[in-house]
C-alpha positions as a Markdown table, in Angstrom:
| # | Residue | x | y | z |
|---|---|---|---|---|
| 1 | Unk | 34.3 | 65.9 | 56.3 |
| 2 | Unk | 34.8 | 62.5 | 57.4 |
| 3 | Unk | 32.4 | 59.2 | 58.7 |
| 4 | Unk | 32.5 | 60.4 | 62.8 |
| 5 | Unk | 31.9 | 63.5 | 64.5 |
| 6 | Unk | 34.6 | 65.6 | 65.6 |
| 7 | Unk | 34.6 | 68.9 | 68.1 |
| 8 | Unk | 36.5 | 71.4 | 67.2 |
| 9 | Unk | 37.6 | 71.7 | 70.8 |
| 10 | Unk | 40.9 | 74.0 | 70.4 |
| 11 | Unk | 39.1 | 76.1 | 68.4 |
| 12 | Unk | 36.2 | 76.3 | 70.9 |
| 13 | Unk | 39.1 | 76.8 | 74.0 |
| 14 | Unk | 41.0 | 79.8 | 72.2 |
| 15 | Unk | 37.5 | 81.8 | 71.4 |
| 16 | Unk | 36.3 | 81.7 | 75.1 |
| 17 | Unk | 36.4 | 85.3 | 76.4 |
| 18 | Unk | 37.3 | 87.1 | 72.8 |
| 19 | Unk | 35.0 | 90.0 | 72.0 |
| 20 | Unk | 31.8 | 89.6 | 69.3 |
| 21 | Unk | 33.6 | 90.8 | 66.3 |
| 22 | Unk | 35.0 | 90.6 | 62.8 |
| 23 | Unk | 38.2 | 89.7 | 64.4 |
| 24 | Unk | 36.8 | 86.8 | 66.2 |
| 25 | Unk | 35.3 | 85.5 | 62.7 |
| 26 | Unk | 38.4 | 85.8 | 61.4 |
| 27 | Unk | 40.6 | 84.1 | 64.2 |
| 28 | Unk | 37.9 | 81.5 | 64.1 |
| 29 | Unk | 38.4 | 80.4 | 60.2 |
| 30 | Unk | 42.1 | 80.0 | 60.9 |
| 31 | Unk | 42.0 | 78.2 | 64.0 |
| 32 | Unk | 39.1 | 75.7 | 62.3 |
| 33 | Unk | 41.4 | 75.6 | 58.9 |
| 34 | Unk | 44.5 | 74.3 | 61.6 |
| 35 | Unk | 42.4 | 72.1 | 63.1 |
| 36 | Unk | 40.0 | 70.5 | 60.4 |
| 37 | Unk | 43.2 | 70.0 | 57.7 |
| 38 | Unk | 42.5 | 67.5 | 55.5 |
| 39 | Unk | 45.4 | 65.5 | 53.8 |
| 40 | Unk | 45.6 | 65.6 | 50.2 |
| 41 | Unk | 45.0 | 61.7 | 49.9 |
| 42 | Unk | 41.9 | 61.2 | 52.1 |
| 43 | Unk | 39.1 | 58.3 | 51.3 |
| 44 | Unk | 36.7 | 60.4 | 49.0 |
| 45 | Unk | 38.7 | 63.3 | 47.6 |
| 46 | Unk | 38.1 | 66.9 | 46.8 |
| 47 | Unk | 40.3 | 67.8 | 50.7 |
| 48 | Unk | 40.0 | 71.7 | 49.7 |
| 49 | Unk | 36.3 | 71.9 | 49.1 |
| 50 | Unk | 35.4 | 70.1 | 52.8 |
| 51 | Unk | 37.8 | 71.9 | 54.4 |
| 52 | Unk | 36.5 | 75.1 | 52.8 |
| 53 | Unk | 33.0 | 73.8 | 53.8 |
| 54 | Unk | 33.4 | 73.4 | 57.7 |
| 55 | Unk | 34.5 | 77.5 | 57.9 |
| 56 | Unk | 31.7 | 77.9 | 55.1 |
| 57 | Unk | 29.4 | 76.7 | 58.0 |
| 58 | Unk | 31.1 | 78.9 | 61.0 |
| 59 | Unk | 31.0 | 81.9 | 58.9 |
| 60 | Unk | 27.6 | 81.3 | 58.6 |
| 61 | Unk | 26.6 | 80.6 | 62.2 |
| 62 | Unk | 28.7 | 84.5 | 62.6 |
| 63 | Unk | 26.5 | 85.9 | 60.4 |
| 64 | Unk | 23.2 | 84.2 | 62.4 |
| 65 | Unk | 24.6 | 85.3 | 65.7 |
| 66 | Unk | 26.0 | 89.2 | 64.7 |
| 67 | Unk | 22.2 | 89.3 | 63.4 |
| 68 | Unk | 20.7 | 88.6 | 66.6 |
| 69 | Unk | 22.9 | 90.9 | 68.5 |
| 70 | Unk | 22.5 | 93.7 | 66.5 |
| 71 | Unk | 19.9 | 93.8 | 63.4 |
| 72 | Unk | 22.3 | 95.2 | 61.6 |
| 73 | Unk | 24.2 | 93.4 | 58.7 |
| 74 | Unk | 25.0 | 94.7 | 56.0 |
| 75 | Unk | 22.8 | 94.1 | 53.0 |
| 76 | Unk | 25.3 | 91.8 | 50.6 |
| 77 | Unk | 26.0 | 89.6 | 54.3 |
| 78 | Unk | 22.5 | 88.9 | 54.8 |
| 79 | Unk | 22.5 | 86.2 | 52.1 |
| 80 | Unk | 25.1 | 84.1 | 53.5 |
| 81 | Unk | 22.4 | 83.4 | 56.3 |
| 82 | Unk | 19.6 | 82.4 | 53.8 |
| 83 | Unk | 19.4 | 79.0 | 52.4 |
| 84 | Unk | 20.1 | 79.0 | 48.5 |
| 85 | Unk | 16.8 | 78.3 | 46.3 |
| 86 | Unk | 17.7 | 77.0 | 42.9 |
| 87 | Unk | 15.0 | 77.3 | 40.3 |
| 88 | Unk | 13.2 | 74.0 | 38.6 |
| 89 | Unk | 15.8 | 73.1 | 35.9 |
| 90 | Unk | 14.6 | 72.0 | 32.3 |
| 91 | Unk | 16.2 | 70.8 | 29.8 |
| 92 | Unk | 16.1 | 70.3 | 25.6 |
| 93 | Unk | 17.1 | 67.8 | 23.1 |
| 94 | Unk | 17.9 | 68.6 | 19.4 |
| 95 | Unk | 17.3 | 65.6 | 16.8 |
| 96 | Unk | 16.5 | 65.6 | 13.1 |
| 97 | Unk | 13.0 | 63.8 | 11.7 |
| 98 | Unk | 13.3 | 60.6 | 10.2 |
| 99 | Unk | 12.0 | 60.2 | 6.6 |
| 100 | Unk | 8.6 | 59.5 | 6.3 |
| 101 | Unk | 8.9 | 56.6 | 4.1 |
| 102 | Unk | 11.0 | 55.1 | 7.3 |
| 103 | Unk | 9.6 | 51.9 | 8.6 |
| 104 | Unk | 7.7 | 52.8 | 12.1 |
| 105 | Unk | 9.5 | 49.3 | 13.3 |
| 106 | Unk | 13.3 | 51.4 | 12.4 |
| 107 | Unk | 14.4 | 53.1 | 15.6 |
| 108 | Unk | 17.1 | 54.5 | 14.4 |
| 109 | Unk | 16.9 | 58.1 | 14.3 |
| 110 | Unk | 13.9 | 58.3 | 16.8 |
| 111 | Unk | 14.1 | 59.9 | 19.8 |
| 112 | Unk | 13.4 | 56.4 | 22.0 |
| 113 | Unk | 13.1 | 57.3 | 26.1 |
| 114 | Unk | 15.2 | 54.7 | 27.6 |
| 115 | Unk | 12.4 | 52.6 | 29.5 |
| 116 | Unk | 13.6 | 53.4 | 32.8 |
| 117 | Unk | 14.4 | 57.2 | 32.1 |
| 118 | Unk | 11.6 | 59.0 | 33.9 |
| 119 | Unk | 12.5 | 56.7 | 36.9 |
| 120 | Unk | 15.7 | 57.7 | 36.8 |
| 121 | Unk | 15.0 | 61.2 | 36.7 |
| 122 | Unk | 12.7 | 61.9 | 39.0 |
| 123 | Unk | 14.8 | 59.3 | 41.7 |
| 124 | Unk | 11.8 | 56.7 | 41.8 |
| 125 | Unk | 14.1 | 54.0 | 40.5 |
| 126 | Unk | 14.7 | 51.8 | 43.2 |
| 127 | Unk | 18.3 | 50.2 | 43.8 |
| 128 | Unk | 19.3 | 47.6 | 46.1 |
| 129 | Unk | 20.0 | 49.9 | 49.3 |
| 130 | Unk | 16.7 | 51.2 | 48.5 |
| 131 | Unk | 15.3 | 48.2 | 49.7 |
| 132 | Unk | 14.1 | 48.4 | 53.0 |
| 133 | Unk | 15.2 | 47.1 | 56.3 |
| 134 | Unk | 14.7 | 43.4 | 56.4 |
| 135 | Unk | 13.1 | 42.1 | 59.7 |
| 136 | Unk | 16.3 | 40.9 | 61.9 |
| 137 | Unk | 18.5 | 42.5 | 59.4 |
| 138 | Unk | 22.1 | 43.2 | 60.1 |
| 139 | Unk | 25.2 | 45.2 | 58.5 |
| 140 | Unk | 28.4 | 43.8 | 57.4 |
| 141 | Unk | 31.8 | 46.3 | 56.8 |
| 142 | Unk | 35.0 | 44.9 | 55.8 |
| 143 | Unk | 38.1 | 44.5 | 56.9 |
| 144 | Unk | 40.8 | 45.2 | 54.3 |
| 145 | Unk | 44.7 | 45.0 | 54.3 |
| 146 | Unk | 46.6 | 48.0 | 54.5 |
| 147 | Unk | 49.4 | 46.5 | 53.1 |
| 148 | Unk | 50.3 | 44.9 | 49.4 |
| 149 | Unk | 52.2 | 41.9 | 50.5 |
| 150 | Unk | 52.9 | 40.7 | 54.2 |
| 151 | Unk | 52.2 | 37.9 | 56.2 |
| 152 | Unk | 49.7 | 38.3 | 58.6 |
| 153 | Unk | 50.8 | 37.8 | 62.2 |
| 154 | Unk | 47.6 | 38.6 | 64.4 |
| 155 | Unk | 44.1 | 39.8 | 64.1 |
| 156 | Unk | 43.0 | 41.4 | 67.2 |
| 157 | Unk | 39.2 | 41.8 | 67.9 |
| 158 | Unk | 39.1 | 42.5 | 71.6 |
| 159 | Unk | 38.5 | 46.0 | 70.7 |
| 160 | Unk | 35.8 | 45.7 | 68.3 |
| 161 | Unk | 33.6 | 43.2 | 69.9 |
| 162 | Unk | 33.6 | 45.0 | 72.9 |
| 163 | Unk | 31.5 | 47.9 | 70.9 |
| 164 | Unk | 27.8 | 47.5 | 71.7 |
| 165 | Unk | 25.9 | 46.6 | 68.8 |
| 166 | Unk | 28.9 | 44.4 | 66.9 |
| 167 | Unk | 27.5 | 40.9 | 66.6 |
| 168 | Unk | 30.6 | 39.1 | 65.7 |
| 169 | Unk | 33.9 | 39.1 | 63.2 |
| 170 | Unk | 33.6 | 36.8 | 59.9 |
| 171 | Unk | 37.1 | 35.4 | 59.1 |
| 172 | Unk | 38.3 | 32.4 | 57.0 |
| 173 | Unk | 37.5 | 30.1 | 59.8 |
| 174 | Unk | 34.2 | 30.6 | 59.3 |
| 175 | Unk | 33.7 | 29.0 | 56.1 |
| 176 | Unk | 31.0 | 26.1 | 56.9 |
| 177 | Unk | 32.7 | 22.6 | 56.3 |
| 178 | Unk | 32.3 | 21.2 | 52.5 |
| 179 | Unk | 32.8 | 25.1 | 51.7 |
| 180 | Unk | 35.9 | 26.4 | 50.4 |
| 181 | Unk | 37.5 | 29.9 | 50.9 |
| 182 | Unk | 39.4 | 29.6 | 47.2 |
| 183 | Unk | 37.7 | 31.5 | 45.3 |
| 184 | Unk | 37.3 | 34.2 | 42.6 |
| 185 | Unk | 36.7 | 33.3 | 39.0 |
| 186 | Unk | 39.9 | 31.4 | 38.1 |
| 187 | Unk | 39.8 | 29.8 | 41.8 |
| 188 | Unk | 43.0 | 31.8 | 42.4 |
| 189 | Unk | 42.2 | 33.6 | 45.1 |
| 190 | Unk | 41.0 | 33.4 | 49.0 |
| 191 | Unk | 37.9 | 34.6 | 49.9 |
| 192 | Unk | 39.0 | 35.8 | 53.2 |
| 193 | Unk | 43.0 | 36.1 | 53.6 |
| 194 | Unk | 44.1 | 33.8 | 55.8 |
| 195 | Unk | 47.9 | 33.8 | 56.5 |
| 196 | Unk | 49.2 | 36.1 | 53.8 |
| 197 | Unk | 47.7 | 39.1 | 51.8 |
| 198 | Unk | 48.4 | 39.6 | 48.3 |
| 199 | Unk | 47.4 | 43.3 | 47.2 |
| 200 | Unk | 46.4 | 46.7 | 49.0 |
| 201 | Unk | 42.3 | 46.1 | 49.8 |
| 202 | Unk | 42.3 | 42.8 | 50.4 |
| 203 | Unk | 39.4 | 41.1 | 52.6 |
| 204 | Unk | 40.5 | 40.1 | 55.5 |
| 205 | Unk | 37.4 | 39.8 | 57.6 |
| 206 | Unk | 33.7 | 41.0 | 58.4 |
| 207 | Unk | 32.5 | 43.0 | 61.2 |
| 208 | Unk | 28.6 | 42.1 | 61.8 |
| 209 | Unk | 26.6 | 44.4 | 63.6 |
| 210 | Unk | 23.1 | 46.6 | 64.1 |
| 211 | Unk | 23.8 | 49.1 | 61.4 |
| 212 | Unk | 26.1 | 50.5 | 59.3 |
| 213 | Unk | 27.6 | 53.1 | 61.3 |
| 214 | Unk | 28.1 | 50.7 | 64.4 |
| 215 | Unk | 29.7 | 48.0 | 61.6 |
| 216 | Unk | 32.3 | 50.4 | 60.3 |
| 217 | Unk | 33.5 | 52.2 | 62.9 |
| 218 | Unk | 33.9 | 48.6 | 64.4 |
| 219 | Unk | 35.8 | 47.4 | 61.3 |
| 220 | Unk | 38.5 | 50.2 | 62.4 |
| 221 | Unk | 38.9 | 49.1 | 65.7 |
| 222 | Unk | 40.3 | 45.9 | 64.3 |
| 223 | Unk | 43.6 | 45.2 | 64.7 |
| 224 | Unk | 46.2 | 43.7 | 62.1 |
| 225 | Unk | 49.3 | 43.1 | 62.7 |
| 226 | Unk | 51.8 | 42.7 | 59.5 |
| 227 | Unk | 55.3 | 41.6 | 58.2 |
| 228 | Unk | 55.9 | 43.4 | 55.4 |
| 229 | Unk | 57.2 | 41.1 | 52.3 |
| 230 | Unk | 58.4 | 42.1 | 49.0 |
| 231 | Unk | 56.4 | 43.7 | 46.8 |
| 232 | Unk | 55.8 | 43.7 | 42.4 |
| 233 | Unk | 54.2 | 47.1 | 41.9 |
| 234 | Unk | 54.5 | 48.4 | 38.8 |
| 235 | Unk | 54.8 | 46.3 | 35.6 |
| 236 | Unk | 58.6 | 46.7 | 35.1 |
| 237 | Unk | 59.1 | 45.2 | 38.6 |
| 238 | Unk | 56.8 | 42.3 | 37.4 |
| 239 | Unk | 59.0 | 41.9 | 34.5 |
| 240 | Unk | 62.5 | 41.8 | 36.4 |
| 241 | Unk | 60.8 | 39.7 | 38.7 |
| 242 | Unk | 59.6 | 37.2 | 35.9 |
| 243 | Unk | 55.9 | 37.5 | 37.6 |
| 244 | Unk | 53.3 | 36.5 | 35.0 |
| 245 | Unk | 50.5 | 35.1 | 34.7 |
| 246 | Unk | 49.6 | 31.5 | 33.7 |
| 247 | Unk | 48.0 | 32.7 | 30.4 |
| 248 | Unk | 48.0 | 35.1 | 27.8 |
| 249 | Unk | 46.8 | 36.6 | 24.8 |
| 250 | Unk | 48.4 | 37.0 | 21.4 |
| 251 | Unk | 47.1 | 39.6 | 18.6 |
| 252 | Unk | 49.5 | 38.8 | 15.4 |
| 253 | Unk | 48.8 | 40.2 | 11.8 |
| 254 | Unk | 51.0 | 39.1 | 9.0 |
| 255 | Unk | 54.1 | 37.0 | 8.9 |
| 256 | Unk | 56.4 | 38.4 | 11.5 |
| 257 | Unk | 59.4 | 35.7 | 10.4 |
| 258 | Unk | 60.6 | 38.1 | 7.2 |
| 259 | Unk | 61.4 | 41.1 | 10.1 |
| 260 | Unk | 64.9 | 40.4 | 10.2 |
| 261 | Unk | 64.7 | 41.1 | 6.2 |
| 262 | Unk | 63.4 | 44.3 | 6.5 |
| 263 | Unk | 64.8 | 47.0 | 5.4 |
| 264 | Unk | 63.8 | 49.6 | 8.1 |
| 265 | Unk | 62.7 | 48.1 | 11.3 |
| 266 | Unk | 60.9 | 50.5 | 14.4 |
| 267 | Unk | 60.6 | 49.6 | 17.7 |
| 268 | Unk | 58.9 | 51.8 | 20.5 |
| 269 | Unk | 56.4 | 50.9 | 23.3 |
| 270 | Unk | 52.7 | 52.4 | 24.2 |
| 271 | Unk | 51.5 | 53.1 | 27.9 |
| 272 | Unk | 48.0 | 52.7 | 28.8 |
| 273 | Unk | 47.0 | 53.9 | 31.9 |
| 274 | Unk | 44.6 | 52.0 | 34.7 |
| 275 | Unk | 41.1 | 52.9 | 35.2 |
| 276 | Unk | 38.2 | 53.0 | 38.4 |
| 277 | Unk | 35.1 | 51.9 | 37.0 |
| 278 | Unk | 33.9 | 54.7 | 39.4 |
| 279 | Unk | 30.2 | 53.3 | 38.5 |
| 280 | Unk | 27.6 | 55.5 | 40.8 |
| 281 | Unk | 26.7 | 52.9 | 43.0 |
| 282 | Unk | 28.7 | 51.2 | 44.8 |
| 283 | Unk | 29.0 | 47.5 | 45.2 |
| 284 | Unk | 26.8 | 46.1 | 47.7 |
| 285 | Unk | 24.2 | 42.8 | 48.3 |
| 286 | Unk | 21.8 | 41.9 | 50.7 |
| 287 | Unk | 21.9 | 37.9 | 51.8 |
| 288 | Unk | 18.9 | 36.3 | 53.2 |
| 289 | Unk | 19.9 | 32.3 | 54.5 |
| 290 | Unk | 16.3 | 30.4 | 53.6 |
| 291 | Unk | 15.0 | 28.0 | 55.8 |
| 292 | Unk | 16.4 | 24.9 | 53.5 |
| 293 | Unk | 19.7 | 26.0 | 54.3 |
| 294 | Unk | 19.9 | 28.0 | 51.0 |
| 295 | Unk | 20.6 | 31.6 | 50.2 |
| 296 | Unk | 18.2 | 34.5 | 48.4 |
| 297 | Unk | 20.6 | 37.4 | 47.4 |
| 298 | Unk | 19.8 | 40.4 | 45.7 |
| 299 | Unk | 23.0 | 41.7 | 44.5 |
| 300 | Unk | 24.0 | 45.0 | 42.2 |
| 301 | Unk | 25.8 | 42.6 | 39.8 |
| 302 | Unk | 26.0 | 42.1 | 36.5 |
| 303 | Unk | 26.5 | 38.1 | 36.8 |
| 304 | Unk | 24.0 | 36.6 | 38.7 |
| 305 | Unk | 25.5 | 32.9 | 37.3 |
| 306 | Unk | 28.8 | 34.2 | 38.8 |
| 307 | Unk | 27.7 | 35.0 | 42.2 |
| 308 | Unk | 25.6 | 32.2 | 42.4 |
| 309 | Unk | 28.4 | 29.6 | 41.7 |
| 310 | Unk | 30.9 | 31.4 | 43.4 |
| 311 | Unk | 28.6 | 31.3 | 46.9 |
| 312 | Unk | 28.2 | 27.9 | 46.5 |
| 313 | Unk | 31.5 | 27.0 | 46.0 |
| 314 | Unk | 32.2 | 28.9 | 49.5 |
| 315 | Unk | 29.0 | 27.4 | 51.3 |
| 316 | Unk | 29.6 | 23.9 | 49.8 |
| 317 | Unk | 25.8 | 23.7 | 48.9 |
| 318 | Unk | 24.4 | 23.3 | 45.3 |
| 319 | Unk | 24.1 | 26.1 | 43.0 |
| 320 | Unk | 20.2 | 25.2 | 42.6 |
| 321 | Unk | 19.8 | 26.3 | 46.6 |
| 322 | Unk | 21.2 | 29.9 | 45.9 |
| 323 | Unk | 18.4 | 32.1 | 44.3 |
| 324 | Unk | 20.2 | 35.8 | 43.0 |
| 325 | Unk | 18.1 | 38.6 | 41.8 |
| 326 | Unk | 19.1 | 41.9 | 40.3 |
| 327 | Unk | 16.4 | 44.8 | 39.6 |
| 328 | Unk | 18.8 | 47.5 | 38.2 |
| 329 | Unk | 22.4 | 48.7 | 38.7 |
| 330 | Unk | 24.0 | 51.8 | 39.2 |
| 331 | Unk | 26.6 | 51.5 | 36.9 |
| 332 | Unk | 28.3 | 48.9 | 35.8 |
| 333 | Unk | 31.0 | 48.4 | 32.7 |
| 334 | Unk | 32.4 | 45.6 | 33.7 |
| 335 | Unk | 33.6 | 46.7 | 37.3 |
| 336 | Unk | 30.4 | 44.6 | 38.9 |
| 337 | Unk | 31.3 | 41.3 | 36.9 |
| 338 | Unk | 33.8 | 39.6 | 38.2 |
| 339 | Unk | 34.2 | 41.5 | 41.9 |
| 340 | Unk | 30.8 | 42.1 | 43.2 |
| 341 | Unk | 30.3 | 38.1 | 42.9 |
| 342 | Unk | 33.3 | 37.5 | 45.5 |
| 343 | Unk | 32.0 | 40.4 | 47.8 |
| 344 | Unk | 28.6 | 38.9 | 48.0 |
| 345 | Unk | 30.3 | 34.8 | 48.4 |
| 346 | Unk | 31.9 | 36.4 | 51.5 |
| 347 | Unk | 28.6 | 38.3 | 52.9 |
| 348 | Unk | 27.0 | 34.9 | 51.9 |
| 349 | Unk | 29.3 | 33.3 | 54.7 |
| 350 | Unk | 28.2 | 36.2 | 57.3 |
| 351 | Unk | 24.7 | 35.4 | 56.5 |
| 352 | Unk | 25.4 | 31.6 | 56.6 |
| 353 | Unk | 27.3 | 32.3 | 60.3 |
| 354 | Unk | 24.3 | 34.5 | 62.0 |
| 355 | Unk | 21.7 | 32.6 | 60.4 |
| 356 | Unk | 20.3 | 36.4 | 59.9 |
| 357 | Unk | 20.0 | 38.7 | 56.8 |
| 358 | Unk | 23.1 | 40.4 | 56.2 |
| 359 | Unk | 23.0 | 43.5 | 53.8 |
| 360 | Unk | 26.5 | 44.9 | 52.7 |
| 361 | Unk | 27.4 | 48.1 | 50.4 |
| 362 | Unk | 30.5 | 49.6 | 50.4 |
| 363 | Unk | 31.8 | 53.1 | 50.9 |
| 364 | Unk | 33.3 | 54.7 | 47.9 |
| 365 | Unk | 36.5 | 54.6 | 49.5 |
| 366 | Unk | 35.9 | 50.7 | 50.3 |
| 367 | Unk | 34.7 | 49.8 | 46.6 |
| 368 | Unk | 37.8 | 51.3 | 45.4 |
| 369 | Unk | 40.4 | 49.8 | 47.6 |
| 370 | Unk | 38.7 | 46.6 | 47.2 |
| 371 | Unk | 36.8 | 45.8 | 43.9 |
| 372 | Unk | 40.0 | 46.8 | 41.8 |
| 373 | Unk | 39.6 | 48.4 | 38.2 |
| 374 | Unk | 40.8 | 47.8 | 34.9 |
| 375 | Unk | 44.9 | 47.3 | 34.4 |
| 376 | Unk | 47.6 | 49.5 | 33.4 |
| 377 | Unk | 49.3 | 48.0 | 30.0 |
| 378 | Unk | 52.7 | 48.0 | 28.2 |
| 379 | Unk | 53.2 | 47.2 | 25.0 |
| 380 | Unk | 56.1 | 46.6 | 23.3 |
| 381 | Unk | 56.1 | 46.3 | 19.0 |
| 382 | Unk | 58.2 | 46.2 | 16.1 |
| 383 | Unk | 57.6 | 47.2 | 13.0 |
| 384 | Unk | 59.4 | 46.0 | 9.9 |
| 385 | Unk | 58.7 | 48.1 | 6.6 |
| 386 | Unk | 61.0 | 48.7 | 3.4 |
């Protein structure tokens, strides 16, 4: 249900002393539905089916124990004890024959495998948290604003470095001199916020430490501490606001001057909706510092030129010292172009600090909060017919 164990301790209190019985199973799932609730925004969805899925699990230690006692279940209980055995699935694929007098150098129409498909498949394919544990390997987990737009007041560590097994906090002032924490791939951006933070998800710092457990339950014992500013939120308030961009983009058919001769002119507007790349894997890299003072990174990436300019613009080094390697990704279109190359110039920073590989891959929840997706549009038109 969630990234840290939790006792059920009221529910463990109010059963103490109650009879063996139906009644108790049943007192149990309502006391365990009170206390496990989920709220219907939590990181990683689908709140009904894990709360359903703890009393899933209590119903079925019952069962285990009321067996025990007596050897007597009734036949259509016993299976809620037994583990569920699904059958080797198969699967078929229709296509039509290609003429014979097709060239065997035409693939259209064949059936081609994809060259990585029996990988893939069978889970052979390797991805990058698939690699293993590099020696003195450690585990970065962000820190990411909770707010849209606010100046940041205070960042308070004492708690999370006082964790055993947190190496240290990566923060803007960590950016080695000759680097630079503007970033991104119009140099708009900061790699780590400094004074301000501009949107929801915003990376504020890195928490280093043994593993990835230690690292993010480390990253939520940090301590921000906001003033909230104004915010532009949806793209009417950008409008009213007279927030724009420094560029644009212009799609014009036709001689639009002759409108105001129209006969019949329409006007209306179309809505298109934002969109999470929601690839499979998440965004992640590992960052090895070499012993020039240059970086190896593999990265899940689908611009290895990207994330190797964008580290060394951060490090301050030449691009020609950075080595980055992909193998395969997860999933990709277009959500691990632009953002997985600032995620690994930051880690590049954490690697460059500890003088240590540094592997980072997000949570779902992180990936979306941080890596962004594709934009929400309005469009306005008219149309001028006779």
């Amino acid at each position: 249900m969630a990234p840290i164990t939790k006792l059920a301790s009221k529910t463990s209190t109010s059963l103490i002393g109650c009879v063996w019985s139906e009644q108790l199973c049943d007192r149990g799932i309502e006391l365990l539905k009170s206390e496990l609730s989920l709220p219907s925004d939590v990181p990683g969805g689908m709140p009904e089916y894990r709360e359903v899925l703890a009393v899933s699990f209590f119903f079925k230690f019952y069962l285990y124990v009321t067996q025990v006692l007596t050897q007597s279940l009734p036949p259509e209980q016993l299976s809620g004890m037994r583990g569920v055995s699904l059958p080797l699935t198969g699967s078929t694929q229709a296509y039509e024959e290609v003429p014979d007098e097709q060239s065997q150098y035409n693939p259209v129409g064949r059936p081609v495998i994809h060259q990585s498909a029996y990988q893939q498949a069978t889970g052979e394919a390797k991805y990058l948290d698939d690699i293993p544990t590099l020696a003195g390997e450690l585990h970065a987990a962000p820190v990411l604003s909770s707010r849209s737009h606010a100046k940041i007041l205070s960042i308070d560590t004492k708690d999370t470095l006082s964790i055993p097994g947190v190496h240290y906090v990566v923060t803007y002032k960590d950016i080695p001199t000759g680097g630079s924490n503007v970033n991104g791939m119009f140099s708009d951006e900061e790699l780590f916020a400094e004074s301000e933070v501009f949107c929801y998800g915003q990376l504020i710092a890195l928490v280093i430490a043994e593993n990835p457990l230690i690292a993010r339950r480390a990253a939520r014992a940090v301590r921000v501490s906001y003033e909230n500013l104004s915010t532009v939120v949806t793209i009417e308030e950008a409008i009213k606001s007279n927030s724009f961009f420094n560029y644009s983009h212009t799609i014009s058919t036709g001689d639009v001057s002759v409108l105001s001769d129209c006969e019949n002119v329409e006007t209306g507007e179309v809505r298109i909706g934002g969109q999470e790349h929601f690839y499979f894997e998440p965004q992640g890299c590992i960052v090895i510092p070499t012993e020039d003072g240059g970086i190896e990174m593999i990265s899940s990436t689908q611009a290895l030129t990207t994330c190797q300019l964008l580290t060394a613009q951060a490090l301050g080094i030449q691009a020609n010292r950075i080595a980055c390697k992909v193998k395969r990704i997860g999933g990709g279109f277009g959500g691990k172009e632009t953002r997985s190359c600032v995620l690994s110039a930051a880690v590049s920073v954490a690697a460059n600090k500890m003088l240590r590989p540094v592997r980072c891959v997000l949570d779902r929840d992180e990936d979306m909060k941080h890596s962004g997706g594709r934009h929400p549009f309005l469009a306005k038109y008219k149309v001028g017919y006779r």
